[in-house]
DRENVEX-248238 format. One record per residue (C-alpha): residue in one letter; residue number from 1; y, z, x. Coordinates in steps of 0.1 Angstrom, whole numbers, plus 5000, padded with zeros to 4 digits. Each point is the difference from the previous one (the first is absolute). Layout:
<node code="A" pos="NUM" north="Y" up="Z" east="X"/>
...
This chain:
<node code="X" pos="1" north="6245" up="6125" east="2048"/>
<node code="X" pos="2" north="4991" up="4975" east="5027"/>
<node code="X" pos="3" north="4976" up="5018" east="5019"/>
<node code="X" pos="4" north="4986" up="5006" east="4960"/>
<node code="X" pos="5" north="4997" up="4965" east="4999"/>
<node code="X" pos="6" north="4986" up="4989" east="5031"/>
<node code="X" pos="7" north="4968" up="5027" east="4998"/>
<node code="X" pos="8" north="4996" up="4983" east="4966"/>
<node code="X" pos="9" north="4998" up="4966" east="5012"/>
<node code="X" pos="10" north="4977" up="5015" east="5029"/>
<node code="X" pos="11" north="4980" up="5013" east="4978"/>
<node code="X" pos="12" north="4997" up="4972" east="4976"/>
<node code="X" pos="13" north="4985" up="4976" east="5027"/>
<node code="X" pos="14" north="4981" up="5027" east="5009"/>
<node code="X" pos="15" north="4983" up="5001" east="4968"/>
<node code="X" pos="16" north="5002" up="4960" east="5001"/>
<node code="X" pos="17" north="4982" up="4998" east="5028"/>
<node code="X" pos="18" north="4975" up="5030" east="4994"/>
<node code="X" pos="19" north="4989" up="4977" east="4966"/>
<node code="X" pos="20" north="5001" up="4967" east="5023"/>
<node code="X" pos="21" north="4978" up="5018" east="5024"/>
<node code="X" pos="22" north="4977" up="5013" east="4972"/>
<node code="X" pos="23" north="4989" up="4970" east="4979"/>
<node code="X" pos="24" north="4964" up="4988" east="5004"/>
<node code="X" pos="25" north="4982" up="5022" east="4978"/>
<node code="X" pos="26" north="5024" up="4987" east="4971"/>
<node code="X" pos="27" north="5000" up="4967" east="5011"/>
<node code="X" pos="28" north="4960" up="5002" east="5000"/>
<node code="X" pos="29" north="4997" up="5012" east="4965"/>
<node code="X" pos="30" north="5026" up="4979" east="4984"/>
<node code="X" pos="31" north="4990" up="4972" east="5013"/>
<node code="X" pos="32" north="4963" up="5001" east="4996"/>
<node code="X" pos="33" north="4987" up="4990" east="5033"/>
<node code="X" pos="34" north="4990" up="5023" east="5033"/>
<node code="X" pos="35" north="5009" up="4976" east="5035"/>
<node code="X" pos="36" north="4981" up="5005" east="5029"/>
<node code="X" pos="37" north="5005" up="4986" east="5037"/>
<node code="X" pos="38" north="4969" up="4990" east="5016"/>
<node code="X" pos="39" north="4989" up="4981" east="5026"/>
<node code="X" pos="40" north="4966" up="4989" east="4994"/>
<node code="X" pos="41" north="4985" up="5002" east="5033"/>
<node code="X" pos="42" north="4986" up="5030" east="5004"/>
<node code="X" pos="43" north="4961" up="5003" east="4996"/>
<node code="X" pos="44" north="4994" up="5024" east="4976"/>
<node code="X" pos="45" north="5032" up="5012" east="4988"/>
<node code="X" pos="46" north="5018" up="4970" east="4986"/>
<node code="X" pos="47" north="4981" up="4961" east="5004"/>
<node code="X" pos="48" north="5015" up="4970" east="4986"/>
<node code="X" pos="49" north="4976" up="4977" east="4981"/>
<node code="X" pos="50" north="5022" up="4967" east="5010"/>
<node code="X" pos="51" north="4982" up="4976" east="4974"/>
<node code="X" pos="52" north="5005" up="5023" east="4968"/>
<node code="X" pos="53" north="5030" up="5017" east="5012"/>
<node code="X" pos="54" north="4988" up="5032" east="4993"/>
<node code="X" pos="55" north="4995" up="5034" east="5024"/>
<node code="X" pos="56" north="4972" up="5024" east="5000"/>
<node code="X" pos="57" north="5000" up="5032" east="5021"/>
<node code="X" pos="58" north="5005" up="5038" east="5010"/>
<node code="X" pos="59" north="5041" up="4997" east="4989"/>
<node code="X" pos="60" north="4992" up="4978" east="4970"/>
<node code="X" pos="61" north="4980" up="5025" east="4985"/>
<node code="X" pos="62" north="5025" up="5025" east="5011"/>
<node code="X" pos="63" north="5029" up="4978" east="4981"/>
<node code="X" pos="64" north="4983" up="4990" east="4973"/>
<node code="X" pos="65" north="4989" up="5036" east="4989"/>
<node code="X" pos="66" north="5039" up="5012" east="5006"/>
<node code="X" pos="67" north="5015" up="4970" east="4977"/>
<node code="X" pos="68" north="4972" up="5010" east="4975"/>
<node code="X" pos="69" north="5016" up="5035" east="5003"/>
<node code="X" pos="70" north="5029" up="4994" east="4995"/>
<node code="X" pos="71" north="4993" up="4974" east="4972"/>
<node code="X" pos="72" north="5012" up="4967" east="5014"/>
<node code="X" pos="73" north="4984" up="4971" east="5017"/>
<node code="X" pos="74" north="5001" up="4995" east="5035"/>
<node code="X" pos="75" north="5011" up="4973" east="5019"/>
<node code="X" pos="76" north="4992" up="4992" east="5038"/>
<node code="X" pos="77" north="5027" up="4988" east="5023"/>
<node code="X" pos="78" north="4987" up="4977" east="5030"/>
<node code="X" pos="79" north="5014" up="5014" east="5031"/>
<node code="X" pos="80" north="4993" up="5005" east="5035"/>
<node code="X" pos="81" north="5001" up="5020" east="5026"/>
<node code="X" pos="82" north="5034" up="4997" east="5017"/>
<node code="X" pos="83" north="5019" up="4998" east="4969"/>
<node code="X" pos="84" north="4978" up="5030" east="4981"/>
<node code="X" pos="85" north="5033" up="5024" east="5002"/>
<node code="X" pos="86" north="5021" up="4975" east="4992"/>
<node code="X" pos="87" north="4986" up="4995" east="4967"/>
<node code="X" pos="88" north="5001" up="5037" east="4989"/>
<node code="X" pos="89" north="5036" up="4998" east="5015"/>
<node code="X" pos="90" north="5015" up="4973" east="4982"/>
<node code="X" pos="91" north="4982" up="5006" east="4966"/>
<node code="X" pos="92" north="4977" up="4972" east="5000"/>
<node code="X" pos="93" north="4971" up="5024" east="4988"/>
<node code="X" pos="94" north="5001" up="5038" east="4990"/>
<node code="X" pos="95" north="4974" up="5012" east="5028"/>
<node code="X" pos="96" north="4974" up="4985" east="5023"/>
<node code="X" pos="97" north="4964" up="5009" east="5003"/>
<node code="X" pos="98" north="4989" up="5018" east="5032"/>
<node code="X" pos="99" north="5017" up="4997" east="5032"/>
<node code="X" pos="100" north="4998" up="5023" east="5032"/>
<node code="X" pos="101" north="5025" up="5034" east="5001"/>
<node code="X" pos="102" north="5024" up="4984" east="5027"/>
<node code="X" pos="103" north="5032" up="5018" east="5012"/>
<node code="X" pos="104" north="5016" up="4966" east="5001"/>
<node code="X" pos="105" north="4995" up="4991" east="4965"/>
<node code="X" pos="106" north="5010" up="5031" east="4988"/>
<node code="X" pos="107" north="5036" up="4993" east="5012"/>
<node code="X" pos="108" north="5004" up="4972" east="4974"/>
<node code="X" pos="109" north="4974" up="5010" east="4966"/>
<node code="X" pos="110" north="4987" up="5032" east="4988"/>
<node code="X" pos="111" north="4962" up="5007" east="5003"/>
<node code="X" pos="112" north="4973" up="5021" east="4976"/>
<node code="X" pos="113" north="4983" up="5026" east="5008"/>
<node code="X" pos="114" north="4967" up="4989" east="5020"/>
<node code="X" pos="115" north="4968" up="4995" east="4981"/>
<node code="X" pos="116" north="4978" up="4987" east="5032"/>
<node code="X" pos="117" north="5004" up="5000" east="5036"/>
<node code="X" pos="118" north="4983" up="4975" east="5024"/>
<node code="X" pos="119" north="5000" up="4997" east="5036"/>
<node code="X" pos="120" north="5003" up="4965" east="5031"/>
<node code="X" pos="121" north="4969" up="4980" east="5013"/>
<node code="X" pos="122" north="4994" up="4974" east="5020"/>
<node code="X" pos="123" north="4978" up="4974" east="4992"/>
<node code="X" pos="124" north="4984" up="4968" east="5022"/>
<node code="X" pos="125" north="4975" up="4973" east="5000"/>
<node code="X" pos="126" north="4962" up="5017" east="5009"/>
<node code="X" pos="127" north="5001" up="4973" east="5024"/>
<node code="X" pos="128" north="5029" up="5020" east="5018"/>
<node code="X" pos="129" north="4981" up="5035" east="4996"/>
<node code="X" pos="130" north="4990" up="5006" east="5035"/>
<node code="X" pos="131" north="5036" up="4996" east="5009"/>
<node code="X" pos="132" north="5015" up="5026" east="4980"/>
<node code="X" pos="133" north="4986" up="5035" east="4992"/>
<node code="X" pos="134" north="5036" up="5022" east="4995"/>
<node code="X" pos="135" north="5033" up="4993" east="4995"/>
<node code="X" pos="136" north="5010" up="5002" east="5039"/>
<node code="X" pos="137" north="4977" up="4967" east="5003"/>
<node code="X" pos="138" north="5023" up="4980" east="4977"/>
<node code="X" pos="139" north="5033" up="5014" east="5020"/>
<node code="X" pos="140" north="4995" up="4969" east="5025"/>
<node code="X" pos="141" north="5021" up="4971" east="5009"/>
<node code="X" pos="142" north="4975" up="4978" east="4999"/>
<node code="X" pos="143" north="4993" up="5008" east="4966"/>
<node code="X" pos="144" north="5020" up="4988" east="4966"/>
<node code="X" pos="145" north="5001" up="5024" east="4975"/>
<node code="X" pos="146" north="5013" up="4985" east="4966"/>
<node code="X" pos="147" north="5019" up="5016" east="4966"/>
<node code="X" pos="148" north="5017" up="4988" east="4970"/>
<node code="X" pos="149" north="5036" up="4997" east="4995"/>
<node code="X" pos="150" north="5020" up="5029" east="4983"/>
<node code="X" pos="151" north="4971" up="5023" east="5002"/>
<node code="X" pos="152" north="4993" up="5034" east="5011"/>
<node code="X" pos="153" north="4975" up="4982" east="5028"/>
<node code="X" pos="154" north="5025" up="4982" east="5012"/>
<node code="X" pos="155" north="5021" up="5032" east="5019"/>
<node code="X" pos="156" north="4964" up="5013" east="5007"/>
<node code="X" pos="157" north="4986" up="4974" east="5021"/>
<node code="X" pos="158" north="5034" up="4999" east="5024"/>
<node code="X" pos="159" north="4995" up="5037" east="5000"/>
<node code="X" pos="160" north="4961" up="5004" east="5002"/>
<node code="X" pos="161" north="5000" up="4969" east="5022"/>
<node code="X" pos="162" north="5034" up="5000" east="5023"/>
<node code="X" pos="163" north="4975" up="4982" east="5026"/>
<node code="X" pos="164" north="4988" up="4974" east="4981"/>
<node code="X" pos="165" north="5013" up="4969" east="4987"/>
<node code="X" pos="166" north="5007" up="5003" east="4959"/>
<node code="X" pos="167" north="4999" up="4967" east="4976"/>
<node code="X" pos="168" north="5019" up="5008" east="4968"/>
<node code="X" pos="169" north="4996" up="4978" east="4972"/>
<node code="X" pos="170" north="5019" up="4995" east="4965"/>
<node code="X" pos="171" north="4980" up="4997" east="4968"/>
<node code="X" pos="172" north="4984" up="4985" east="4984"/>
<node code="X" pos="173" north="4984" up="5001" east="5031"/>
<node code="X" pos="174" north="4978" up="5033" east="5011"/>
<node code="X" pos="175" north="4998" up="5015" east="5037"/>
<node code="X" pos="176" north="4956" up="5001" east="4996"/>
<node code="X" pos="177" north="5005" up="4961" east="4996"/>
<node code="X" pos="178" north="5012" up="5001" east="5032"/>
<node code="X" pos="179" north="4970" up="5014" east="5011"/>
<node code="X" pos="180" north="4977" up="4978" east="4982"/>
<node code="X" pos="181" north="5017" up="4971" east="5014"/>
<node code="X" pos="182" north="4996" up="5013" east="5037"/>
<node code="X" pos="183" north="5036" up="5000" east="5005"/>
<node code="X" pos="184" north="4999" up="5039" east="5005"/>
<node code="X" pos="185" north="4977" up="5026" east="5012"/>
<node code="X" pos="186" north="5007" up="5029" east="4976"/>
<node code="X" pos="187" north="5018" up="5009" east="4964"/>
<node code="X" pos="188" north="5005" up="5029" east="4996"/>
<node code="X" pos="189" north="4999" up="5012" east="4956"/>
<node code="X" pos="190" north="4995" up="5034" east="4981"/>
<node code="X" pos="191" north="4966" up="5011" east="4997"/>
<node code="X" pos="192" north="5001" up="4991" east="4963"/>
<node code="X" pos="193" north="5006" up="4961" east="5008"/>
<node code="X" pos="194" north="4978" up="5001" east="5030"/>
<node code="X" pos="195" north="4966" up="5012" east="4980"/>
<node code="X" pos="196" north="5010" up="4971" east="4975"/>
<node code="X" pos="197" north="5004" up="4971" east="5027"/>
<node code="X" pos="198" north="4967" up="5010" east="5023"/>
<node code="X" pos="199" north="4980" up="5001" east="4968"/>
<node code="X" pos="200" north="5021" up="4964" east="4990"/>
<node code="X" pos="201" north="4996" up="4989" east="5035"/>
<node code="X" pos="202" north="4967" up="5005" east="5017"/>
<node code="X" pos="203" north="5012" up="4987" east="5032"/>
<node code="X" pos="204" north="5026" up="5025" east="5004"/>
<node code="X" pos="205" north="4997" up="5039" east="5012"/>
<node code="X" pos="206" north="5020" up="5032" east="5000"/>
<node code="X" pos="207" north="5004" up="5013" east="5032"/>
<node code="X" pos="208" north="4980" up="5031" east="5005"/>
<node code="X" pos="209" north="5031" up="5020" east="5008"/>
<node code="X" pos="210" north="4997" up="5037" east="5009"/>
<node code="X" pos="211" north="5027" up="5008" east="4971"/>
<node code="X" pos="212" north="5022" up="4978" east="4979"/>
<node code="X" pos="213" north="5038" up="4999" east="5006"/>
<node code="X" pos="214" north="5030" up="5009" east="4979"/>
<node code="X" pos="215" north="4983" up="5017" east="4965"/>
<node code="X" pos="216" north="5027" up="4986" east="4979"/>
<node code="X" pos="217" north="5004" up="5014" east="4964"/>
<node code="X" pos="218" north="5004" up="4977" east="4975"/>
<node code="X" pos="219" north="5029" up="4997" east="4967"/>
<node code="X" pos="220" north="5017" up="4977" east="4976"/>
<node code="X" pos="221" north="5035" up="4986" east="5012"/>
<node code="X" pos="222" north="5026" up="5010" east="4970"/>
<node code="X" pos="223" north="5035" up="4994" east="5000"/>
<node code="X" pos="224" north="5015" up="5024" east="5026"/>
<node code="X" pos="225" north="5030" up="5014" east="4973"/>
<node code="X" pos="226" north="4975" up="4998" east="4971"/>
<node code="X" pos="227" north="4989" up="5036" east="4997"/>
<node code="X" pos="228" north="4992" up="5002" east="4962"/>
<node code="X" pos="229" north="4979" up="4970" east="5011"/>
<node code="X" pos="230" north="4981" up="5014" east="5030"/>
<node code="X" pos="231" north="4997" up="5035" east="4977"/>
<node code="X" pos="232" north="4981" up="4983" east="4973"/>
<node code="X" pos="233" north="4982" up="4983" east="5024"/>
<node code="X" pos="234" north="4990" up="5031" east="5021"/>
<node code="X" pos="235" north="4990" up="5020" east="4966"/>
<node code="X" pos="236" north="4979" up="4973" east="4994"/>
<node code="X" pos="237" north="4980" up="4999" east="5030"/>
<node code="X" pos="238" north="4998" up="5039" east="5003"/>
<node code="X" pos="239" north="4985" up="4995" east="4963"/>
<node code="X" pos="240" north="4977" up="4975" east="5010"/>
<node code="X" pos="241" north="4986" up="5016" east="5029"/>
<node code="X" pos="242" north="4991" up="5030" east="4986"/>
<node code="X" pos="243" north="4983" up="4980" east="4975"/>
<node code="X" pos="244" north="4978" up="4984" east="5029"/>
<node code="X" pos="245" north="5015" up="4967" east="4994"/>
<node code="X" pos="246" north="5007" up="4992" east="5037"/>
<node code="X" pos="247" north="4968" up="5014" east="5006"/>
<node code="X" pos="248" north="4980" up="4973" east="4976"/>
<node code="X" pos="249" north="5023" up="4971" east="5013"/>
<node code="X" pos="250" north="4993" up="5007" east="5036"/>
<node code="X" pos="251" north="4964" up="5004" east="4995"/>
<node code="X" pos="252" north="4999" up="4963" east="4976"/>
<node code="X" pos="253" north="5022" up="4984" east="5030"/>
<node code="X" pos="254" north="4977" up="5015" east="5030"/>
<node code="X" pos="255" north="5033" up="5017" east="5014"/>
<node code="X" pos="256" north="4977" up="5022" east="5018"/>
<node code="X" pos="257" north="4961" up="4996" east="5020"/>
């Protein structure tokens, strides 16, 4: 009779739990409204417009057309890099727009499946180009190479660049403001952000490297326990990419040259 009642207890927190663990997509639809972690900051998947307090972008469209969906509004979260898991985490928003597949973020949040994959460059002033023509030219230590705070970047330049000195800044700051402002030689950025800053920034190149590093795939954070949650959302995505959806977006956004 004991032992009876201990498995039942067991298995009445694990049930608890299991519903606990399970309660986005209900908390989505009864409440209405769709929250999304973004940052903001990155040129051209999510860009904050600080004077209407509105964002435009690759994800936004990506969230907006979700919440429509699933028949709720959505509402975006201000976040930022370093604290991106943490939001998923604690519950502060359902899911975050994209963000780099990372081993070390998949210890703490669950992922989607991958709808795009991008790859590392470096970028420089054209006043520097003679200087640098491949990564080995940055891997100096007269040279500062700089990244953002809680970024993927920011492992890669102390492992692209073990040579070099590394300036890691928080946000709101960026690391290609760094670069602007002469206080570093390089940046390095995906080669979706890089197209966008070069084309915002005349002054500024992308290193004619002989490859880009580290093609990354890239996925929604989703609470790590959550798995009706990350099923819904995966169905979705498989839906709308054999719909061409992704396809559209990408081509709208200039994901691709």
């Amino acid at each position: 009779m004991k032992f009876l009642k201990i498995a039942a207890a067991a298995l009445t927190l694990m049930i608890g739990t299991a519903q606990a663990n399970a309660q986005a997509l209900q908390d989505i639809l009864s409440g209405g409204v769709l929250k999304v972690g973004t940052t903001g900051d990155w040129n051209p998947m999510t860009m904050k417009d600080v004077t209407t307090n509105t964002y435009t972008g690759y994800d936004i469209d990506v969230m907006t057309e979700l919440a429509k969906d699933l028949g709720v509004e959505v509402e975006f979260v201000p976040t930022d890099w370093k604290t991106l898991v943490s939001g998923v985490t604690s519950g502060k928003y359902h899911m975050t727009g994209s963000a780099s597949v990372s081993p070390a973020r998949a210890k703490a949040a669950g992922y989607s499946t991958s709808y795009f994959s991008l790859a590392t460059v470096p970028l420089i002033l054209k006043s520097s180009g003679d200087k640098f023509k491949d990564w080995g030219d940055l891997d100096n230590s007269k040279v500062t190479v700089a990244a953002t705070l809680g970024t993927t970047q920011e492992k890669q330049v102390k492992q692209f660049f073990p040579n070099a000195k590394h300036q890691i800044v928080e946000a709101p700051a960026r690391d290609f403001q760094e670069v602007l402002a002469g206080r570093a030689d390089a940046h390095i950025t995906s080669n979706v952000e890089a197209l966008k800053l070069v084309e915002k920034y005349p002054q500024m190149m992308i290193v004619p490297v002989s490859a880009p590093k580290a093609p990354t795939p890239i996925a929604m954070l989703l609470p790590q326990g959550d798995q009706v949650w990350i099923n819904y959302v995966n169905t979705w995505i498989a839906l709308k990419s054999e719909r061409g959806f992704f396809d559209t977006l990408g081509k709208k956004w200039r994901l691709k040259e």
